[in-house]
C-alpha positions in Angstrom: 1.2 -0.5 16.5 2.7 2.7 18.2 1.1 1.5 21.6 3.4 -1.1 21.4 7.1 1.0 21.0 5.9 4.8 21.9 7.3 4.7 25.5 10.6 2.9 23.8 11.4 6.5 22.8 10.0 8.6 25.3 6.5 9.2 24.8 3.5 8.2 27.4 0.5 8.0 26.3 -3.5 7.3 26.7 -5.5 6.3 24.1 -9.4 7.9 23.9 -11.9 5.5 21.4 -15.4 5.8 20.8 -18.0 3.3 22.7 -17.8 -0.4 21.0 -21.6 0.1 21.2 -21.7 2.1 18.5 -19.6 -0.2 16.0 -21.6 -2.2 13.7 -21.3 -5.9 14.7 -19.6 -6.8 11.5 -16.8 -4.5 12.2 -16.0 -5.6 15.5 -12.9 -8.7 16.4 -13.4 -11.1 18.8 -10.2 -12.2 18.9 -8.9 -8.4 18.9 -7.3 -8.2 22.3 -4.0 -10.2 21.6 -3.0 -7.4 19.4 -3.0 -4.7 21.5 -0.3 -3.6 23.5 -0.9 -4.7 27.4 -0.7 -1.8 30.2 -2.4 0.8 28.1 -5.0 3.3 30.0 -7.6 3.7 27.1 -11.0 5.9 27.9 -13.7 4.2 25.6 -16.4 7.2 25.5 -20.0 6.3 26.8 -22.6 6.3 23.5 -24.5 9.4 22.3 -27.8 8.9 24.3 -29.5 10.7 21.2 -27.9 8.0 19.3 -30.8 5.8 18.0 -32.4 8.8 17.2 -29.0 9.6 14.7 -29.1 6.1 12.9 -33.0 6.6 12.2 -32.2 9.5 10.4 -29.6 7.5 8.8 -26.5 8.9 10.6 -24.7 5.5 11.7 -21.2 6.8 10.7 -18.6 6.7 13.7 -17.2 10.3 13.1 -21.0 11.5 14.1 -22.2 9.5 16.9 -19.0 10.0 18.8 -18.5 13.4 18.1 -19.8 14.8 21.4 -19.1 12.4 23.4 -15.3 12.3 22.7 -15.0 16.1 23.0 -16.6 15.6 26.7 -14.4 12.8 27.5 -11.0 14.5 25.7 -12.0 17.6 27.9 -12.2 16.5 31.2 -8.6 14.7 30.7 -7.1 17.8 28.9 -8.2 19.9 32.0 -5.5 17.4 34.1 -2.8 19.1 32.9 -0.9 16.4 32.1 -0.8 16.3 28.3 1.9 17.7 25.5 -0.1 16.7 22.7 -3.1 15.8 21.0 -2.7 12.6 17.9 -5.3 12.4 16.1 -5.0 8.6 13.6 -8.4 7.6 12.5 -10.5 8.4 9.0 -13.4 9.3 11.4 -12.4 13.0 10.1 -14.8 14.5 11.7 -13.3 14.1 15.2 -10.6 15.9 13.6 -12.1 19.2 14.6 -11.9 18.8 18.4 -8.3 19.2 18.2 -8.5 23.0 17.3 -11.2 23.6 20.0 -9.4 21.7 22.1 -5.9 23.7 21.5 -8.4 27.3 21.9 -9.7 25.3 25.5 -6.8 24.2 26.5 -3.9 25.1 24.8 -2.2 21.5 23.8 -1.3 21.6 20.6 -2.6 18.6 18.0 -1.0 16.4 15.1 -3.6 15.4 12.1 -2.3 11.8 10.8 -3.9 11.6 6.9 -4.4 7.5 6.1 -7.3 8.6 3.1 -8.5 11.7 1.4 -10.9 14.0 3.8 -12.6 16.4 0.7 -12.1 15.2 -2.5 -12.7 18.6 -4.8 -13.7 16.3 -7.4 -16.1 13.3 -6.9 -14.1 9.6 -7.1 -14.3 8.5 -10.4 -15.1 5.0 -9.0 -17.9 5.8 -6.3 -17.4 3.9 -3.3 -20.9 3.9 -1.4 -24.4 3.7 -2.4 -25.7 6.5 -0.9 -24.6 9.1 -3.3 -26.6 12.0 -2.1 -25.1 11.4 1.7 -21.7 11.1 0.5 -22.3 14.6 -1.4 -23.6 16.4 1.6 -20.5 14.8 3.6 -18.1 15.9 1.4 -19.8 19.7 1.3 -19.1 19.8 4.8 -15.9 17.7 4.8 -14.5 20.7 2.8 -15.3 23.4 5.7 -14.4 21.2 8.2 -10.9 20.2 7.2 -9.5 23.9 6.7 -10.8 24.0 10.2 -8.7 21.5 11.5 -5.7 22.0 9.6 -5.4 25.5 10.0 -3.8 24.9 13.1 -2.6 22.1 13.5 1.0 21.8 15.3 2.3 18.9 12.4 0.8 17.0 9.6 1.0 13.3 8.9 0.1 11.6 6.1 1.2 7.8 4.2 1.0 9.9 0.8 3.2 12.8 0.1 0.6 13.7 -2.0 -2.6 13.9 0.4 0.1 16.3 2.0 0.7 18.3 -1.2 -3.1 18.6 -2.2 -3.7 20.1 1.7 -0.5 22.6 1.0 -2.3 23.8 -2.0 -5.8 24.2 -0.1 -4.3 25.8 3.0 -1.0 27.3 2.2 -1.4 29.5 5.8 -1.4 26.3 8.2 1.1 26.5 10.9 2.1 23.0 9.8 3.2 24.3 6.3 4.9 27.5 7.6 6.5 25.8 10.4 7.9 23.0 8.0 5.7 20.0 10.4 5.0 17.9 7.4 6.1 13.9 7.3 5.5 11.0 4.9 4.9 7.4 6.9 3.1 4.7 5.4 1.5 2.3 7.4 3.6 0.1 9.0 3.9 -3.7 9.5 4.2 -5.7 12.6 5.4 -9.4 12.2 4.3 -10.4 15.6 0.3 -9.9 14.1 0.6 -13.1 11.7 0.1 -16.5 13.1 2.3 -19.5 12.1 1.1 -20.7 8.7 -1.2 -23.8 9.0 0.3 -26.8 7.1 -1.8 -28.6 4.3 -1.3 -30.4 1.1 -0.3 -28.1 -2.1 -1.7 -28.0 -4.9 -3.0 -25.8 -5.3 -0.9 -23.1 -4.5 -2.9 -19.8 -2.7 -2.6 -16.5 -3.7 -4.6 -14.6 -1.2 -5.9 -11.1 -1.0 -8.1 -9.3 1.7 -9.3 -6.0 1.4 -11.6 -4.0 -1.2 -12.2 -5.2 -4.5 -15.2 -4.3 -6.5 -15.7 -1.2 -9.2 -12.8 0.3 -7.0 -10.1 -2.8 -8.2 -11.8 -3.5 -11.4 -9.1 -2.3 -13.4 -5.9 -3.3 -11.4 -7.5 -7.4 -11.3 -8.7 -7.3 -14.2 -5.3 -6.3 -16.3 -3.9 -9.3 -13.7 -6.9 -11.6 -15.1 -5.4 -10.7 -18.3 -2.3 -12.3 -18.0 -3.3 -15.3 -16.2 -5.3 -16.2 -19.9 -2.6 -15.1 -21.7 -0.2 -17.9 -19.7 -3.2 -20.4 -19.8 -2.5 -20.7 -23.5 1.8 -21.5 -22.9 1.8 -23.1 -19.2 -1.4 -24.5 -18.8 -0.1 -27.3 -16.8 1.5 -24.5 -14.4 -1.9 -22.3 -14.2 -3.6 -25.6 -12.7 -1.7 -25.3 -9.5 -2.8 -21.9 -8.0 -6.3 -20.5 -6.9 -6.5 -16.7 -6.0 -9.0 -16.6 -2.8 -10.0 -12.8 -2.5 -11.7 -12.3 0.8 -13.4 -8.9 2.3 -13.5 -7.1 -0.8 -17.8 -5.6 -0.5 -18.3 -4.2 2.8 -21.9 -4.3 2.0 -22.3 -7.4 0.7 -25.2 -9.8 1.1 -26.0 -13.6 0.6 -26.9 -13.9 -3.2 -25.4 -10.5 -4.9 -22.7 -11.0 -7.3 -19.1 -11.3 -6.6 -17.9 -8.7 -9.1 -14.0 -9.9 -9.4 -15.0 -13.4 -9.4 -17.3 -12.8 -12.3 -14.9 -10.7 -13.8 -12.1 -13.8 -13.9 -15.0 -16.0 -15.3 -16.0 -13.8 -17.9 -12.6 -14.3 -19.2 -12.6 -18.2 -19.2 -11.2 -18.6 -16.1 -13.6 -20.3 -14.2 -12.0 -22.4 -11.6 -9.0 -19.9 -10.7 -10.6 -17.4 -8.2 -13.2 -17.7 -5.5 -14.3 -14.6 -4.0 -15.7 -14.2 -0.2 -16.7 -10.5 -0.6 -17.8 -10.3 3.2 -16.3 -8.6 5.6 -14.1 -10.1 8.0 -12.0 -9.6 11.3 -9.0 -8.2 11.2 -7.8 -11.5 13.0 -8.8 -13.6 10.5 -7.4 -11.5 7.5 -4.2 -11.8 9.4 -4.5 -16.0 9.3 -5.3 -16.0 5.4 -2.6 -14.1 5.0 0.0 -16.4 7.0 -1.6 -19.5 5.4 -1.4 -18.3 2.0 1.6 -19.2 -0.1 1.2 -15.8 -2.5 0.4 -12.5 -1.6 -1.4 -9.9 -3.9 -2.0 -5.6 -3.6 -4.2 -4.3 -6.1 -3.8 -0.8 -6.7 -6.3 2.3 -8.0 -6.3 4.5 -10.5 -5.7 8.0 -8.1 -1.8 7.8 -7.4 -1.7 9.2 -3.9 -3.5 5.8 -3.0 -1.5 4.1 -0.6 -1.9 0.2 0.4 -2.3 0.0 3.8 -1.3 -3.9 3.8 1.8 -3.3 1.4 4.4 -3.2 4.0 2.8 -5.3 6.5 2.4 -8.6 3.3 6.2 -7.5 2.6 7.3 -9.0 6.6 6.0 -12.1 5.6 8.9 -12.8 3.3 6.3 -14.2 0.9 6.3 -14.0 -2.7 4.4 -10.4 -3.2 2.5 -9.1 -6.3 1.2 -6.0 -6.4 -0.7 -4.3 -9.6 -0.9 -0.7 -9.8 -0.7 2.6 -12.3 2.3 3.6 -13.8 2.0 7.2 -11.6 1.2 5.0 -8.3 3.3 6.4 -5.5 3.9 3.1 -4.0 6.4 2.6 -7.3 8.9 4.6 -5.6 9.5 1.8 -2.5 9.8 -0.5 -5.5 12.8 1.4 -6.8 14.2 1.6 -3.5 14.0 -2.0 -2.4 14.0 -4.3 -5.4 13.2 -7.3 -3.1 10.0 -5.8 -2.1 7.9 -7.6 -5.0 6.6 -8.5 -7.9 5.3 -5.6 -9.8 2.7 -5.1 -12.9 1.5 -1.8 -14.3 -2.1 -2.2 -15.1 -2.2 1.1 -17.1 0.4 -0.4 -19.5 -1.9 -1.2 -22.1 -2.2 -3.9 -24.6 0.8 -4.1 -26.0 2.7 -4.7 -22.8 0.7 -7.7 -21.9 3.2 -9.8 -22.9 5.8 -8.4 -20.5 3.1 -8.9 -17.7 2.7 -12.4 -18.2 6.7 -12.7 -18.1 6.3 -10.9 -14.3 3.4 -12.9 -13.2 5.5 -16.3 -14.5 8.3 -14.8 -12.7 6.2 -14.2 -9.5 4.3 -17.7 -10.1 7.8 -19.8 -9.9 8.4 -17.8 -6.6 5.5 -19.4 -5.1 6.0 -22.8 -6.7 9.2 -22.6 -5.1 8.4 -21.2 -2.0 11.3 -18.5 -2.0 11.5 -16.1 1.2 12.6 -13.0 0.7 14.8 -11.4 3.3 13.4 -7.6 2.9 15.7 -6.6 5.6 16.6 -2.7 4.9 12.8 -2.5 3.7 11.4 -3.7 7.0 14.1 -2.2 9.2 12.2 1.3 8.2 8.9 -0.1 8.1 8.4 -2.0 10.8 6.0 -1.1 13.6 9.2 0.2 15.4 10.7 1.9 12.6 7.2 3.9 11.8 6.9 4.7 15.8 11.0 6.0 15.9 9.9 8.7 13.1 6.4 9.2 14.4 8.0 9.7 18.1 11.2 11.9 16.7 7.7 14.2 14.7 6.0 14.3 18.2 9.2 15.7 19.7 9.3 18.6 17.1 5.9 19.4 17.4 6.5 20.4 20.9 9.7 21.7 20.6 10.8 19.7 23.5 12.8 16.4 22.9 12.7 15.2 26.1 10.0 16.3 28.5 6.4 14.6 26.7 3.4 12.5 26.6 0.4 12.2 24.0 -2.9 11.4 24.1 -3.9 9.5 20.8 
């Protein structure tokens, strides 16, 4: 997204990526070139030669196998001279650390942008992998590793104030808390990503969702689930009209496992109401559900510093938009600042405020019965790709105390 406006407000840039070799082939887009911004120079790093030998240990994590290589790579351009600044946007943490050797090499100072946690001091509550003892050793060295690479760090990003506030409190000394290089930007959404909506007969009405689901949205779907039964009993006629189609939501799923959310919604006597494709899929594809769906849906955790990556980007296309999160979610402050954003239930309400959640997800149902756009104009005027890269850019130029002489390498 900031490939496409960055040189709009007086940045240059190159973009250094880990080989495509070492990507799992699940994770990998075959339509993925038509979002990327054309006339980019982008160095794709050559894979670890010891790399087989890594994923027969187990090792098969990004952030590992392209360690090395991306240091080697990031080194001989840094040695031209001709960067300002180092961006570092990826939850491969790891690579993180080349940004402080990197600034002790070569002196270009480096900007850490937080989309997720690095070290969690306290194990998720909901785990999110299998392999408990890897993620444990990960995190034991996730928690040396990131004082390393904040320490220093020229500015800090983050799309939760409060990833930003837990690192404050693990490294008040960092020269991005004493020099005041701290910003807030949530993910951003670019309209121009969505195909046009496919046309086909209705009912039923689609409410669609892509993105993780399992023990992790458990709650937030099931409190949802919830209200849909307790609407079945007034509006059944209504219910009949609308199927929930959850896609992506196991990225380690496999032909014949359960479909946890599904099960979840039949469980409840709602057989019929949501089908669940827990495979992964391209980001391309996600985009076309989204577009063709009539309804959107966020589900929400219980940590509030979680931020929905897709929040702002469903919100641009003016569809009806529910979202179900905690009462302490940060993501209800953009629903006090623009009312038109969505739809929104608190999953953590308890029992005695069902009622008042079925009277939202009514309200949100008639939106899609109806088809109603909304406008979201100041919303997206700020979030927008363009918006996100003004701030991002106007963060850069602080960071090297130079407004108008720059470049980054991201």
């Amino acid at each position: 997204m900031l490939a496409w406006y960055l040189r709009k407000f007086g940045w240059d840039f190159e973009i250094l990526c880990p080989s495509i070799a070492i990507q799992e082939r699940m994770w990998i887009d075959p339509s993925a070139n038509g979002f990327f911004a054309p006339d980019v120079i982008v160095h794709e790093t050559p894979p670890l030669r010891s790399g087989n030998f890594l994923r027969m240990l187990g090792i098969r994590g990004v952030s590992w196998q392209s360690l090395m290589p991306i240091y080697r790579t990031g080194s001989q351009l840094l040695r031209t001279n001709r960067f300002d600044l180092v961006f570092f946007s990826t939850t491969a943490f790891n690579l993180f650390c080349l940004g402080r050797l990197w600034q002790q090499r070569f002196g270009v100072p480096y900007v850490l942008d937080f989309q997720d946690p690095w070290f969690r001091e306290r194990p998720a509550a909901t785990p999110t992998t299998k392999h408990v003892w890897k993620a444990r050793i990960g995190n034991a060295l996730a928690s040396k590793m990131e004082g390393f690479a904040v320490r220093k760090a020229a500015g800090l990003l983050s799309v939760s104030q409060h990833y930003l506030q837990t690192l404050r409190q693990r490294h008040p000394d960092s020269a991005a808390f004493i020099e005041g290089r701290t910003e807030t930007i949530p993910f951003g959404a670019r309209e121009a990503d969505y195909p046009d909506p496919v046309a086909r007969a209705r009912p039923p009405f689609i409410i669609a969702y892509v993105g993780a689901g399992g023990a992790l949205m458990e709650r937030s779907f099931g409190y949802l689930m919830r209200c849909f039964l307790g609407l079945r009993m007034t509006h059944s006629d209504l219910m009949r009209k609308f199927q929930i189609r959850l896609v992506g939501t196991d990225g380690g799923w496999t032909e014949g496992r359960p479909k946890r959310l599904q099960r979840l919604a039949e469980s409840l006597g709602l057989t019929g109401l949501v089908t669940e494709d827990p495979a992964i899929v391209p980001y391309s594809t996600a985009a076309k559900i989204a577009a063709d769906a009539d309804g959107l849906l966020v589900l929400g955790v219980d940590e509030p510093a979680y931020m929905a990556s897709k929040l702002f980007s469903y919100a641009s296309l003016h569809k009806p938009l529910l979202v179900s999160i905690g009462n302490q979610s940060q993501m209800n402050d953009y629903f006090s600042r623009y009312p038109d954003l969505g739809t929104l239930a608190h999953f953590d309400d308890g029992e005695e405020a069902s009622l008042n959640g079925q009277m939202q997800l009514l309200a949100f149902l008639n939106q899609v019965l109806t088809g109603e756009r909304a406008q979201r104009t100041a919303l997206l005027a700020e979030h927008s790709a363009e918006g996100m890269t003004r701030k991002i850019a106007k963060f850069f130029d602080a960071c090297i105390n130079d407004p108008h002489e720059a470049g980054v390498a991201g």
